[in-house]
N, C-alpha and C positions, 0 to 999 in steps of 0.2 A: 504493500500500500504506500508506502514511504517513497521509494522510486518512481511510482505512477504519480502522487503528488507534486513530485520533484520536478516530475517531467511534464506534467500538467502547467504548471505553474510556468515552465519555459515556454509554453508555447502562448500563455497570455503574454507572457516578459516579451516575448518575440512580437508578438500582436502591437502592441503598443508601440516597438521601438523599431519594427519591419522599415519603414522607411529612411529612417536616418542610417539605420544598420544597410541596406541595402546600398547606399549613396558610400559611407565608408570603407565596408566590406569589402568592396568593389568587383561584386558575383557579379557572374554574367548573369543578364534579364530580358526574358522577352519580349516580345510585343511590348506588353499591359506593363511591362517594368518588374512583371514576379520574377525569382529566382528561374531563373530555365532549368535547374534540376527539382526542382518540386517536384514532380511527379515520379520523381526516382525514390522508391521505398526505402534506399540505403541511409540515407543520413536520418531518417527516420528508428531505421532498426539500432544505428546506431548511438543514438542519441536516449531510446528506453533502455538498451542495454548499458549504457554509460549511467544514470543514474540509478539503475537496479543495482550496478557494483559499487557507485557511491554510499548507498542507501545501507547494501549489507555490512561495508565495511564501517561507518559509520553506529549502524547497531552492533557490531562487536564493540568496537572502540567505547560507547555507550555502556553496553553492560558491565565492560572491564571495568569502567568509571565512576559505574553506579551512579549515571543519569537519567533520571527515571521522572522526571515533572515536565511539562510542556513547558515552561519557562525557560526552564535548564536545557533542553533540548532545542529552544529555537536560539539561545543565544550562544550556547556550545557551536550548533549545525552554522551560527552566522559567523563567529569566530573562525569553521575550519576552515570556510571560504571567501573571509578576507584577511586570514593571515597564511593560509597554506595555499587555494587554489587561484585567487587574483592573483600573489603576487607571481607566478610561475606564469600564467599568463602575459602580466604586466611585461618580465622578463624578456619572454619570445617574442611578444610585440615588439618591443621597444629595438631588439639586433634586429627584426626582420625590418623593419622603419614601417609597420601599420602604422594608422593613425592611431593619435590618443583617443579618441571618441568611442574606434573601434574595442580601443582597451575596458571603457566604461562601460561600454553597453557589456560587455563578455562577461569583463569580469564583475558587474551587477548582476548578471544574472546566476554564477557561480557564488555570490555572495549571500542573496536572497533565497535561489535557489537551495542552499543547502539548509539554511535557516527554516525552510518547510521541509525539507527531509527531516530535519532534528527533529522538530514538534511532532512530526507526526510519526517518528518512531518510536515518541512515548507515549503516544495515544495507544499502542497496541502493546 
């Protein structure tokens, strides 16, 4: 459940930030200006499995922790993703010369992102 929220939650994150992300990104787009790989299942599959393995490894790290309140678990999940998984992003943006915007939006969503994996892995 934790990983399907996770992942849930990216694709509002993405909704909201589709177009500046798109302009930065700098993905190829068709026609209408969507990603021209949309309809390619891959980045799809790949993106529920990316946060199912967030999500489980996260609930080990959790139990080892003994973080077990919603509170604790969304500000643990928002701590592993803006001090573990932004800044590794920040990182490879920054040698590859992405833009900074692209970094915020990414690594916003790895930040918030996991802040919903936390909570909701103490819900269960």
């Amino acid at each position: 459940m934790a990983g399907l929220a996770g992942w849930a939650f990216g694709a509002l994150w993405y909704s909201v930030f589709a177009k500046p992300w798109i302009v930065v990104s700098g993905v190829a787009t068709d026609a209408n200006g969507k990603p021209a790989n949309r309809k390619s299942p891959l980045p799809y599959v790949i993106s529920i499995v990316s946060a199912m393995i967030v999500a489980a490894t996260m609930y080990y790290a959790f139990d080892m922790l003994g973080i077990v309140t919603v509170s604790k678990g969304f500000t643990s999940g928002l701590g592993i993703g803006a001090c573990f998984a932004a800044p590794w992003l920040a990182t490879n943006y920054g040698f590859a010369g992405r833009p900074f915007m692209l970094t915020m939006i990414d690594a916003g969503y790895a930040t918030f992102g996991s802040a919903v994996i936390g909570a909701v892995i103490t819900l269960f």
